[in-house]
N, C-alpha and C positions, 0 to 999 in steps of 0.2 A: 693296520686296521682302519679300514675307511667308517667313521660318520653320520647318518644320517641330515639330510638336508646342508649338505654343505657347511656342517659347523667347524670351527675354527678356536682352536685353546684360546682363553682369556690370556692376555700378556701378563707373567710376572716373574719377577728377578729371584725368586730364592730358587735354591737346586739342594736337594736332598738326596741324600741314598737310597738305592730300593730297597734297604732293609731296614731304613728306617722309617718310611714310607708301609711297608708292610706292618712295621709292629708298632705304630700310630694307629692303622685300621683293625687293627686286632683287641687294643685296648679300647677304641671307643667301641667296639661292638659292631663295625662294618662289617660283614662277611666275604672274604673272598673265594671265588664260585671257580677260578680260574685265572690264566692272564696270555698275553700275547707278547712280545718282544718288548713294546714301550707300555702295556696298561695293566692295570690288574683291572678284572672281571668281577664286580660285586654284587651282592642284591642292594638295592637302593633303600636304603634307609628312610626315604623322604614318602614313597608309597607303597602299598602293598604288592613288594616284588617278591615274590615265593619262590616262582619256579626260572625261568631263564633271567639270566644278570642280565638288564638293562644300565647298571650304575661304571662307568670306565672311572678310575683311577691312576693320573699321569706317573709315571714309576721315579720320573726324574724330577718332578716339579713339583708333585701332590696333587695339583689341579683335578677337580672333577664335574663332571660332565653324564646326566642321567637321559639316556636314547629313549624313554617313553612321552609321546608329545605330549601327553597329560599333565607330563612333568615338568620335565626339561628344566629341572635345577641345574647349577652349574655356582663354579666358583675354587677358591685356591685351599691347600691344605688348611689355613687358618680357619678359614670362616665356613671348613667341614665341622671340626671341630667344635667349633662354640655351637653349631646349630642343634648336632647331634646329641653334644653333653649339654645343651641349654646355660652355657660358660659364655656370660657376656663379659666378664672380668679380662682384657687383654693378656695379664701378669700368668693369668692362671691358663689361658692358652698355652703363653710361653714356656710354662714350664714341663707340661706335657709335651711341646716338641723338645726341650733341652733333654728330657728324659729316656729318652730314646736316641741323643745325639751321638750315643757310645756306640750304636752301630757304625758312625760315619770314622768314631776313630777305632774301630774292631777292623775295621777292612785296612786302615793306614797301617794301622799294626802288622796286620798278615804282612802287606806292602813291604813294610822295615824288615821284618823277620824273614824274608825271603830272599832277601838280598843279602842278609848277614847268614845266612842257610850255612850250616854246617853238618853234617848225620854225625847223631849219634855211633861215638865212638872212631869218629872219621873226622879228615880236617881237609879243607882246600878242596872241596868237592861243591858243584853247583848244577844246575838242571843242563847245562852244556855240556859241559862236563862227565856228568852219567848217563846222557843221551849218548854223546860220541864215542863214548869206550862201549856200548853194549852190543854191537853189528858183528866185531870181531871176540866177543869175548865168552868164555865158559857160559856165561848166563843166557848170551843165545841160544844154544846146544838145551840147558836145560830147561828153556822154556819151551823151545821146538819140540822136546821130547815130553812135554806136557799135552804137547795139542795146538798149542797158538802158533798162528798164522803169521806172519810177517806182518800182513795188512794190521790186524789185529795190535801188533805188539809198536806198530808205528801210531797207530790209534791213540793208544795209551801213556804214550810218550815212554815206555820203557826204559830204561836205564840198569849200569852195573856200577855197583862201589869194586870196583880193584883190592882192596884191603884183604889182604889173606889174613888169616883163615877166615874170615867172617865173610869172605867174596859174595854179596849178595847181589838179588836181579831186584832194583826200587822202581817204586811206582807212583808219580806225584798224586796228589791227593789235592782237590778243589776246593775251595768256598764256594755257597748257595750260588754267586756269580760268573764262577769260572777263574778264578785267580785261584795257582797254584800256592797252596800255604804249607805246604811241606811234603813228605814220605812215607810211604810203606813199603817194605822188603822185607822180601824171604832169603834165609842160605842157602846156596846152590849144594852143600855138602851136608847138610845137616836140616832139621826140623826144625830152624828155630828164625823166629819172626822180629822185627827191628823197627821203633817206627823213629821218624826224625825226632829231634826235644821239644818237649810242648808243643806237639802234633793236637791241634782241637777238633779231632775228632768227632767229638760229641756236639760239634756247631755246623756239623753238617755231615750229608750222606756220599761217599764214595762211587761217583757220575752224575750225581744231581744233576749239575748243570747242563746235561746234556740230555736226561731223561725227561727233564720239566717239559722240552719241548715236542715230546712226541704225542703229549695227546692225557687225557684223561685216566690213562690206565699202567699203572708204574710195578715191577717186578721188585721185591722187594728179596736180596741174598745177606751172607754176614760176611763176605772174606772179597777183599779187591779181585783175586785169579778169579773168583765163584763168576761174577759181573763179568767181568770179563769175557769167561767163555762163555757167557748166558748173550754176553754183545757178539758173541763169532757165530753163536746157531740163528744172529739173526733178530736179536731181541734189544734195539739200543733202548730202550727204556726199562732199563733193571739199573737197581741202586743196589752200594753193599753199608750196612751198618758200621762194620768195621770192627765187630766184636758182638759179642750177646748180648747187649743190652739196647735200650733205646731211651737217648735223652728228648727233655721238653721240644727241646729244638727241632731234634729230628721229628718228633711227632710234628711239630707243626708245620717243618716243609709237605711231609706227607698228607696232612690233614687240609692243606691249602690248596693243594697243587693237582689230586689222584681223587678218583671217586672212585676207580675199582683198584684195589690193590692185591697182587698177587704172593702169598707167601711164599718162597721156598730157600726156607729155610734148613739149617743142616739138621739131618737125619739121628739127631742125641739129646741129650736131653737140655743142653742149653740151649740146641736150635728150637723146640719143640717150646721152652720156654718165652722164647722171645718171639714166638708165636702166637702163642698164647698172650703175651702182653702188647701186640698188634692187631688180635681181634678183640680184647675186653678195650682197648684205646679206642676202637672206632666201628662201634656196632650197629651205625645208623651207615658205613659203607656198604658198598658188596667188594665181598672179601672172597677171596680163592684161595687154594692150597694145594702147588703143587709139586709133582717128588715125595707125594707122603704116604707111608705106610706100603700098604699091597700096592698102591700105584707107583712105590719107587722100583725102578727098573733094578735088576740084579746083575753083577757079574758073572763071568762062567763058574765061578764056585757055590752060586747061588746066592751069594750076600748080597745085602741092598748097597747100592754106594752110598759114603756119608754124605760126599755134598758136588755141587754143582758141576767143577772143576773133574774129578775124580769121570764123574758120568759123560762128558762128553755130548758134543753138537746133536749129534742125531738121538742121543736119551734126552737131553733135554727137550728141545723141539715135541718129541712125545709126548714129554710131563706137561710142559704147556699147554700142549692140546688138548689133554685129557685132564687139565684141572678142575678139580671139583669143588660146589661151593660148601660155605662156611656151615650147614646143617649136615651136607652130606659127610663132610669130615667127622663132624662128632656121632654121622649115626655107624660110619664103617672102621672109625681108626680108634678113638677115643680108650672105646671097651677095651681095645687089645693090643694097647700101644705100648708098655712091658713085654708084653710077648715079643712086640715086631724090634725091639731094640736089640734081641739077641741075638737076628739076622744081619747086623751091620757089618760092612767090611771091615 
């Protein structure tokens, strides 16, 4: 991101994490409007910035720098800080950044944990390891026979645990960064789902880091496949929760990151729930919803499909298109959403 007027970062030695850097500006009440590879995008605290972020915040340094020449404050995480919270006490600086220092060893951790990586119920298995057995093995077949693409399943880094009976297709799973911190898998023989030990989940969304970069407008599904084949029709900016629920965390990648967010969510009443607790989260977005109700596409037996996966590139691609916003949902689904659940596949 280029500067105006040939500015130049102020020189200084400390180096932070970006997520500690992020939840520094979130406590003092910064706003971030958006961000670019090295800044986060904020409204500027210093004047009245309402509508487009003039305020850039260094992701690796703190350092910040406000693009309005009216302005043109500048200076390093520290002395954001004190100006903001009106904190001339040094001590009491420092202990608002020590406070947040646990991000810098949250990530060290994933770090350890990844390297000592074991799958539950499986030993001596690593991301080499389940990348390389999955080309030749049952779980290619069965993911083929899903829908995904080769490109698609290289994408994802796919993987097989070999361990009979439990022989499942795994799927790393990222931090906000892109550091792989564990697994998800399905059995290729059976219904049943597996995630690595103290898989954290709920400290981040399932492609974040590769959705944050497309833009303003993030696909929100529950299930790693759902993402997936919502990323084959074409859509790399979909995230999976990874379950029905939505933690603080998640709300707040999404709440930082997306100004339109699109639901589609699965077609039951936990998907329809955590729906629902992504438009009562963020009612000042514009929110869509799509795959829901009479606009979910049907099989040949006339059932709706439950979820993303199930429906396929070219339904999806349609629900997309034809999503509808968050008034229109409660004036055509709402009233008759019991009824539409009895059409499920």
């Amino acid at each position: 991101m280029g500067l105006r007027g040939g500015f130049k970062w102020p020189s200084d030695q400390e180096v932070y994490n970006e997520s500690q850097v992020a939840a520094v500006l979130e406590d003092i009440g910064v706003e971030i409007k958006g961000e670019t590879e090295n800044v986060f995008l904020c409204l500027c605290p210093f004047h009245n910035n309402t509508y487009s972020p003039a305020f850039c915040v260094s992701k690796e340094k703190g350092l910040y720098y406000c693009q309005n020449g009216a302005c043109s404050k500048k200076g390093n995480l520290r002395q954001l800080i004190a100006a903001v919270k009106g904190e001339a006490d040094a001590f009491a600086v420092n202990r608002l950044i020590n406070k947040h220092a646990q991000e810098i060893d949250y990530a060290e951790e994933m770090r350890k944990r990844m390297e000592e990586f074991s799958f539950v119920a499986y030993t001596d298995h690593d991301l080499t390891a389940l990348r390389s057995a999955f080309p030749s093995s049952p779980a290619h077949a069965y993911m083929a026979g899903r829908g995904f693409s080769d490109d698609t399943l290289r994408h994802f880094d796919v993987g097989y645990s070999v361990d009979d009976p439990r022989a499942m297709a795994v799927v790393p799973v990222h931090d906000p960064n892109g550091m792989a911190i564990g697994f998800v898998g399905r059995s290729i023989v059976e219904k049943r789902f597996q995630n690595s030990d103290d898989l954290p989940k709920s400290k981040t969304l399932f492609n974040y880091h590769n959705a944050r970069r497309t833009g303003g407008t993030g696909i929100l599904v529950e299930a790693a496949f759902d993402a997936m084949m919502v990323h084959q029709a074409g859509y790399p900016n979909v995230m999976a929760t990874l379950g029905g629920s939505l933690s603080n965390h998640q709300i707040d990648l999404l709440g930082r990151t997306f100004d339109t967010i699109i639901i589609m969510t699965d077609w039951d009443f936990t998907g329809r729930k955590l729906g629902r607790k992504v438009e009562a989260t963020f009612p000042h977005k514009s929110l869509k919803w799509a795959g829901i109700g009479g606009l979910y596409p049907k099989n040949e037996d006339g059932k709706m499909f439950k979820d993303a996966t199930a429906m396929g590139t070219d339904n999806i691609s349609a629900c997309l298109r034809d999503a509808i916003s968050n008034f229109e949902y409660h004036q055509m689904v709402l009233e008759d959403e019991e009824a539409l659940f009895k059409t499920v596949e």
